[in-house]
C-alpha angles and dihedrals in degrees: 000000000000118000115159114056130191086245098061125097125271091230094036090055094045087052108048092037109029087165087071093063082090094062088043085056091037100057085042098264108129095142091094088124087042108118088246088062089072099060104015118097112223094259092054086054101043086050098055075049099046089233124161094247090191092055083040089054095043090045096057092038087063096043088047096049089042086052086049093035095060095034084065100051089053090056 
């Protein structure tokens, strides 16, 4: 299931998945602690950087499923 979404915050989305600040470096988006990272939503900030946001979205989701996945297996 779908938890992270284009229109959600940069920060929001740091904070509640840190383990999604991988996918921001790995599309070539490092600026997460940029000024802009505080208002912009995710699909403001992939666009300045010319980023897939579809492939972005899919790609957390993933990370994010896989953290949970395995956080479940260990309870």
């Amino acid at each position: 299931m779908a938890k992270i979404t284009k229109e959600m915050g940069i920060m929001d989305i740091v904070q509640s998945y840190p383990e999604t600040v991988e996918v921001f470096q790995r599309f070539g988006m490092g600026c997460i602690g940029c000024a802009a990272a505080r208002f912009e939503n995710l699909e403001a900030g992939a666009k300045v950087h010319g980023i897939d946001i579809d492939a972005m979205v899919d790609a957390m989701n993933d990370i994010v499923d896989a953290v949970e996945a395995s956080k479940s297996e260990e309870g």
